[in-house]
ZALOPA-111218 format. One record per residue (C-alpha): x, y, z; residue in three letters. Coordinates in steps of 0.001 Angstrom, whole numbers, plus 500000, padded with zeros to 6 digits. Last residue first. Layout:
! ZALOPA-111218
XYZAla;...
//
This chain:
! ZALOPA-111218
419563509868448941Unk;418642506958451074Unk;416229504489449974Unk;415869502868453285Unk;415797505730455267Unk;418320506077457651Unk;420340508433455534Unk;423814508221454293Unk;427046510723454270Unk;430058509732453056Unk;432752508454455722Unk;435605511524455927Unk;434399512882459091Unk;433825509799460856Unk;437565508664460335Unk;438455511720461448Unk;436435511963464714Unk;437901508476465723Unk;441460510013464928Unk;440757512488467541Unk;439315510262470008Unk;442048508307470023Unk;444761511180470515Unk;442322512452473067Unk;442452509347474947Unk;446018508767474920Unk;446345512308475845Unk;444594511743478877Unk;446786508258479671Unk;449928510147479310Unk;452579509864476603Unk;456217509605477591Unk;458906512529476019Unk;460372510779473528Unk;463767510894474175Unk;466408512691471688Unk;465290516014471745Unk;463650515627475744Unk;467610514031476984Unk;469595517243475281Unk;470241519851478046Unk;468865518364480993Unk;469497514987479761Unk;473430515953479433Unk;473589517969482918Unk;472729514648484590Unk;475030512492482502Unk;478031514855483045Unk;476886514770487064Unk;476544510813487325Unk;480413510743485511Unk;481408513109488354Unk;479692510718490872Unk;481354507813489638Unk;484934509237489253Unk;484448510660492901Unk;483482507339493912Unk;486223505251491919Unk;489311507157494078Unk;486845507064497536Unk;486779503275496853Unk;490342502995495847Unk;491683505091498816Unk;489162502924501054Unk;490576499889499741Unk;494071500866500427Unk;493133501717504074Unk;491530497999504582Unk;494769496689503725Unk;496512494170500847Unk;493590495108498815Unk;493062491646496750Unk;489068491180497176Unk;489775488583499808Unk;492207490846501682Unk;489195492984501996Unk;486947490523504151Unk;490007489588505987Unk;491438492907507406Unk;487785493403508340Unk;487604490260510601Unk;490319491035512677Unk;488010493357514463Unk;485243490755514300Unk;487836488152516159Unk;488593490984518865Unk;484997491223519525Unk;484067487934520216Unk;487286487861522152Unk;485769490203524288Unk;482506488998524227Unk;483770485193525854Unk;485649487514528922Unk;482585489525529308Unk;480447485896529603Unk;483497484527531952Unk;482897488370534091Unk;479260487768534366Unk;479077484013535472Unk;482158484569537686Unk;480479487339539543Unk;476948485855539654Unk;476394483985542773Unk;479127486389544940Unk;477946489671543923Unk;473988488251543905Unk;475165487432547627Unk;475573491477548255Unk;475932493884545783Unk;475866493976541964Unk;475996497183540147Unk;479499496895538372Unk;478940493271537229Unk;475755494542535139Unk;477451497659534037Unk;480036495046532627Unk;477285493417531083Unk;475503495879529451Unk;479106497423528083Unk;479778493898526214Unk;476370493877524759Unk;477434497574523129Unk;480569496418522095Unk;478936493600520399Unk;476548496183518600Unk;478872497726517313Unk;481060494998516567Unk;478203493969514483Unk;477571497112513345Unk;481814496962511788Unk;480762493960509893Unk;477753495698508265Unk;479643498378507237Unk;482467496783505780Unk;480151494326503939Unk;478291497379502406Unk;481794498663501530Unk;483045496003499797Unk;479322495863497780Unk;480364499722496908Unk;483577498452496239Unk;481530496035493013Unk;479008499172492186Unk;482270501317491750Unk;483938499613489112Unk;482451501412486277Unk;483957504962487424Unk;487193504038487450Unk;486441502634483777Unk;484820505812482534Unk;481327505568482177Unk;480592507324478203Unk;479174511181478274Unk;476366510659475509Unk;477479512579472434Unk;476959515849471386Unk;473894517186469886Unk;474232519114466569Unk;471866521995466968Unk;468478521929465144Unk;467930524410461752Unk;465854527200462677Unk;462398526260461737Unk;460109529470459942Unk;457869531082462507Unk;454078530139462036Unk;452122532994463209Unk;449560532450466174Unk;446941535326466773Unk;444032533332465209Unk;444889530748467736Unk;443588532294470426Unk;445313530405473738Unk;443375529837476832Unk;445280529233479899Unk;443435526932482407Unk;444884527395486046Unk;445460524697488281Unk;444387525086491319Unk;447536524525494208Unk;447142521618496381Unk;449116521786499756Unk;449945518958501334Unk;449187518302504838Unk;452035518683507215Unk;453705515738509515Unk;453671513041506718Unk;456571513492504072Unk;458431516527506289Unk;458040515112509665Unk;459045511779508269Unk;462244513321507361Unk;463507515263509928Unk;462616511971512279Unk;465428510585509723Unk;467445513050509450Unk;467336513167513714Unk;468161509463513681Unk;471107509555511171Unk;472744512406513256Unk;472434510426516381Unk;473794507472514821Unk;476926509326513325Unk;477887510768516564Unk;477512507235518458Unk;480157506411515792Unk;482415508851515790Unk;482463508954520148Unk;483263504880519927Unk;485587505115517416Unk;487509508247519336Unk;487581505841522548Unk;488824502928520523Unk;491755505230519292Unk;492201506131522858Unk;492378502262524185Unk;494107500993521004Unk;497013503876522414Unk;497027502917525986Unk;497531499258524512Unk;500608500297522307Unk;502179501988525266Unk;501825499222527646Unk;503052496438524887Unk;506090499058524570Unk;507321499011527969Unk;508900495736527974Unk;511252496485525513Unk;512724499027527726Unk;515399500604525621Unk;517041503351528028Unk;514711504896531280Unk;514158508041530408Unk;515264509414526430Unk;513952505520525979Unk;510657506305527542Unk;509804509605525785Unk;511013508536521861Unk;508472505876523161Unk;505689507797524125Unk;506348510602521283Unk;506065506776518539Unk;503214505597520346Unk;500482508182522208Unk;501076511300520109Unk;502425510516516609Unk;499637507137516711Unk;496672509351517998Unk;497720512165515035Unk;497628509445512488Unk;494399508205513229Unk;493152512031513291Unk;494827512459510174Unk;493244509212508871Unk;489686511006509556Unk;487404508024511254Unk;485099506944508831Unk;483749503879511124Unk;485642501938508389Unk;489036503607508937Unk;488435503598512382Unk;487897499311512088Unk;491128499100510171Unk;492645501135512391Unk;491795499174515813Unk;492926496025513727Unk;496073497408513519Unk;496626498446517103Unk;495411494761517676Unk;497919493351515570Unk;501063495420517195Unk;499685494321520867Unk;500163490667518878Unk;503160491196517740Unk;504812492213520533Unk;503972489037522338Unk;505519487339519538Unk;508475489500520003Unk;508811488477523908Unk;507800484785523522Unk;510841484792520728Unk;513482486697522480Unk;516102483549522434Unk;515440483046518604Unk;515979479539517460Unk;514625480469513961Unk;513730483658513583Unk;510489485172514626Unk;509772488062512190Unk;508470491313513239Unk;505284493204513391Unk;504789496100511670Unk;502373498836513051Unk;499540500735510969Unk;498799504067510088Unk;501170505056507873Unk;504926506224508472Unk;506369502590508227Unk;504707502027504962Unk;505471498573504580Unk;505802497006500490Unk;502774495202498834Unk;502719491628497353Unk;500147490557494895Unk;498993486795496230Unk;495279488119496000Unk;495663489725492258Unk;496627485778490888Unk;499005485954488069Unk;502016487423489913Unk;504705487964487373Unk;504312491706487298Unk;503883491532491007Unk;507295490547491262Unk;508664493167489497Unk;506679496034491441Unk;507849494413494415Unk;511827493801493391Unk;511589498307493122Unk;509204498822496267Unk;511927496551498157Unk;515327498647496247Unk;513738501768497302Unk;513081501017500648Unk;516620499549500880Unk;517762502522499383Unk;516385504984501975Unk;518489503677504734Unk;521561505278502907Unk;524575502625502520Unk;523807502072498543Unk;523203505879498024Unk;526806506992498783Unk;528541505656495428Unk;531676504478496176Unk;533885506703493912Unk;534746504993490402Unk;537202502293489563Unk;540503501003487718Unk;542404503836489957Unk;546153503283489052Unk;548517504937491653Unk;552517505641491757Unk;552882504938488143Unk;556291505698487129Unk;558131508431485957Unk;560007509019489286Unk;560328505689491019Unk;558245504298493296Unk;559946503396496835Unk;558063500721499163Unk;558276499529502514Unk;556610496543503838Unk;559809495353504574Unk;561833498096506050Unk;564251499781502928Unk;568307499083503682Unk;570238501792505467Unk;571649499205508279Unk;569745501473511078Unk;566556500549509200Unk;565303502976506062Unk;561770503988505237Unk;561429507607507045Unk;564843508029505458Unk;563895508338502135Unk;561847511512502863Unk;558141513027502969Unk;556336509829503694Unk;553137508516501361Unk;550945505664503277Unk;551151502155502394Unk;550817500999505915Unk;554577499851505963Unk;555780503068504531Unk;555987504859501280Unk;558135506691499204Unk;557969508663495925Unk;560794509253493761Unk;560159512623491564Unk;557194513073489058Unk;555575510222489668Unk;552591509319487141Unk;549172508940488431Unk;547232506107486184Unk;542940506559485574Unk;541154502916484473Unk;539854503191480995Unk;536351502185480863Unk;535845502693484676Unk;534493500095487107Unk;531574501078488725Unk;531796501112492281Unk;529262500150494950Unk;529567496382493817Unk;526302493971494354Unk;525843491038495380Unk;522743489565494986Unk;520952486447497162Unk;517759485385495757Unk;514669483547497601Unk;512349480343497574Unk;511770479927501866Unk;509985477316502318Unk;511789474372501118Unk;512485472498504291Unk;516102472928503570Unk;515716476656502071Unk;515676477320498423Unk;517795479249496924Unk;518957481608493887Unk;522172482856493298Unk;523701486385492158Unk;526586488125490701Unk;526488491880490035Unk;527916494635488557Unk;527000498070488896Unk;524652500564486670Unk;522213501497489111Unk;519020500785487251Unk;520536498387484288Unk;522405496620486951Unk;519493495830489059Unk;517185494642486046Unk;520333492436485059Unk;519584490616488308Unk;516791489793488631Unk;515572489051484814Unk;518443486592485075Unk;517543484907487504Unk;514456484148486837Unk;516251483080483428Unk;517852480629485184Unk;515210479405487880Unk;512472478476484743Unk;509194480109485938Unk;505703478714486859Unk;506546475880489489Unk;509582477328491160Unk;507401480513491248Unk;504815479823493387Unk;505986480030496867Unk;506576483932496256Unk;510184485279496188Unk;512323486706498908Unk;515586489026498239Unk;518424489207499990Unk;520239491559498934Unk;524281491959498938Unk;527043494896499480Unk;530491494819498500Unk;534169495521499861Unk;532909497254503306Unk;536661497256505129Unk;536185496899508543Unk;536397498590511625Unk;538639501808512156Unk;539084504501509256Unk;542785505386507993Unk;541660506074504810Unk;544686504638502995Unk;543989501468504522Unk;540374501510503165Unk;541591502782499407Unk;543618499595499407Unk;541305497772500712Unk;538560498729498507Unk;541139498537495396Unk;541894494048496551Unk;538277493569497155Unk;537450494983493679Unk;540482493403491434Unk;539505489854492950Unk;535739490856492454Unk;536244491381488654Unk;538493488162488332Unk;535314486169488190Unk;534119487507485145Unk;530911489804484836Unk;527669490166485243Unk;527453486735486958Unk;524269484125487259Unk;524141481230489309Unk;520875478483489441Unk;519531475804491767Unk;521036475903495031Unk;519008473858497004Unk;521250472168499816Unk;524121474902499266Unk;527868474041500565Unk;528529471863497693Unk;526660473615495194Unk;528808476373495894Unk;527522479769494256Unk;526320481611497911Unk;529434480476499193Unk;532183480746496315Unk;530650484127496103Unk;530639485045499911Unk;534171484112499744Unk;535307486554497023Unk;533706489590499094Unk;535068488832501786Unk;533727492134504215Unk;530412492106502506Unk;527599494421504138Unk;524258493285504266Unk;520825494122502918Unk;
//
């Protein structure tokens, strides 16, 4: 967002298809003669202020679109549905273009905006005795304040009769939201949401910067920008920050913890540096690698915990299955007289509810759990790269002598090749959920851990249904004993109810 200081010839710029490459549609709110009236009340009301600078007589957003627009929407009523969502949120008119760049890479809207709304019948201040006022349009106390030496009004100078109007307001307050920081934020998670509406493909869904998260922004490289090595330098201590969080997030690192590492070792270091040396830019790579370094550290302690703790549940374990003999308890034959058995008349059977049905949170678990698998995995092979990595330098630390001099630059060019081994892997995770359209690896986790508890709470209505209702309504399985019996039973039926012959020939 910028502010406007000519209103009326940022319009003829932004709308000019003569000074505009790609300009390829316009769209106004209102007339023309709107932001004449506008620009000439804001300086008005700016003069009468008395404030230094500029006079602020509109506001404008840029606003980027995706690459693939220009081929699936018409420009015009793109437009459209840009702008007149604005108005009908805040209310003020607008008029708006939309752009391409010359090398037609950059597909984007500019809107201007007015911070007043204009009022439906404008408000007019009648004098009630003859008013004066001076060259800077401010009200004086007497007709004399006005006057030359000759007794005729200074130019500039003004007298408003009594009974006139000495003021017509045609618009509303400025309102204060639209110069607030906040609005911007509000405005990009607004146009984002919109966007992403259109966006047919979940993977090129856009997502807004949380700058209080866990991760660092990096910044854009203008063209023909003198601080360019220095920002993209920037960047990259940024990137590997983030990367360091994505693989803490999967090594189930606490985000408070993450968050608590970030307070105290980036944004307290620098609010520390510039309160004692000024705006260092320098300085921040240094702080932002310090900072990897401890939340590395923390991995590295989470994760050596966790593999000690699935060891010893494991030895736990086979102790338990094959460390002890089993036990086998006699069974005990319970004899039952029949004669003392009275048939009970049958209560009629309760209505059994329904099946508890997978709600669909819950039914796209076994796909994140797959995410998650290849999270895991991923993050052992940095593991275990680390771990390579650690061998060697260990290595290079213990030699002595001529093996020092034979081996040094073998050693330190193979720590050299596992350290970028290692920094691809970490940029690795970023990628694998990307591909699954999660713009980070923290918003997958909050989805995963979202559709677990929905899948486990589902897994406990099912559980608690079979224990209550699963033997009425599932036939309990027969077993191979019974099988028997139940043939030998019907065998002894059949035989019972055959008429009796004798082995004689005769028979009888």
């Amino acid at each position: 967002m910028s502010k406007l200081h000519n209103v009326r010839g940022r319009i003829t710029y932004i709308s000019s298809h003569a000074k505009q490459e790609n300009l390829y549609a316009v769209y106004e709110t209102t007339d023309r003669p709107y932001w004449t009236e506008l620009a000439r009340y804001n300086q008005q009301e700016f003069l009468k202020s008395g404030t230094e600078g500029k006079c602020i007589e509109a506001r404008e957003l840029i606003i980027a679109l995706p690459e693939s627009f220009p081929d699936l929407y018409y420009p015009d009523k793109l437009l459209q549905l840009f702008t007149n969502r604005f108005k009908e949120k805040y209310g003020v008119e607008c008029v708006s273009a939309l752009h391409h760049n010359k090398r037609k890479t950059n597909y984007h809207i500019h809107l201007i905006f007015s911070e007043r709304e204009l009022l439906p019948k404008p408000i007019e201040k009648i004098a009630t005795r003859n008013m004066f006022y001076n060259e800077q349009g401010k009200h004086v106390r007497t007709k004399k304040e006005i006057l030359d030496d000759s007794g005729n009004v200074l130019k500039g100078c003004k007298i408003i009769k009594k009974d006139e109007v000495y003021e017509r307001i045609p618009f509303t307050f400025k309102n204060p939201m639209f110069k607030q920081e906040a609005f911007v934020d509000e405005a990009k998670r607004f146009y984002t949401d919109i966007i992403n509406r259109l966006i047919e493909d979940e993977k090129d869904k856009l997502h807004v910067f949380d700058k209080n998260g866990l991760y660092l922004a990096t910044k854009k490289i203008g063209k023909n920008n003198p601080k360019a090595e220095q920002i993209k330098a920037d960047n990259e201590v940024r990137m590997q920050w983030n990367h360091e969080v994505d693989r803490a997030l999967v090594s189930q690192v606490p985000e408070d913890e993450i968050r608590q590492i970030k307070k105290e070792f980036i944004t307290d270091r620098i609010r520390q540096s510039i309160d004692a040396w000024g705006r260092q830019p320098d300085m921040l790579a240094n702080i932002i690698i310090h900072a990897a370094m401890r939340l590395a550290l923390l991995i590295s302690k989470v994760l050596t915990a966790a593999r000690e703790l699935k060891n010893k549940l494991f030895h736990e374990t086979l102790e338990k299955e094959y460390g002890t003999p089993a036990t086998v308890k006699e069974e005990t034959i319970i004899t039952v007289d029949t004669t003392l058995v009275t048939e009970v008349a049958k209560e009629p059977e309760p209505q059994i509810p329904p099946r508890p049905v997978m709600p669909s949170e819950a039914a796209a678990f076994p796909k994140l759990k797959k995410i998650k698998v290849t999270l895991d995995n991923h993050n052992n092979l940095i593991f275990e790269a680390e771990r390579e990595r650690s061998e060697l330098e260990i290595e290079l630390s213990d030699l002595k002598g001529l093996a020092r001099l034979t081996k040094k630059k073998e050693l330190e060019s193979k720590i050299s090749f596992k350290t970028k081994e290692i920094q691809t892997l970490k940029a690795g995770l970023s990628g694998i959920v990307r591909q699954h359209g999660f713009a980070t690896v923290q918003d997958f986790y909050k989805a995963f851990y979202t559709v677990q508890n929905a899948f486990d709470t589902y897994q406990k209505a099912c559980a608690k249904w079979e224990k209550a209702f699963g033997e009425q309504t599932t036939p309990k399985a027969e077993t191979m004993h019974e099988k028997i019996q139940r043939y030998q039973e019907k065998a002894d039926r059949q035989n019972a109810n055959r008429p009796y012959q004798s082995r004689d020939k005769g028979g009888r």
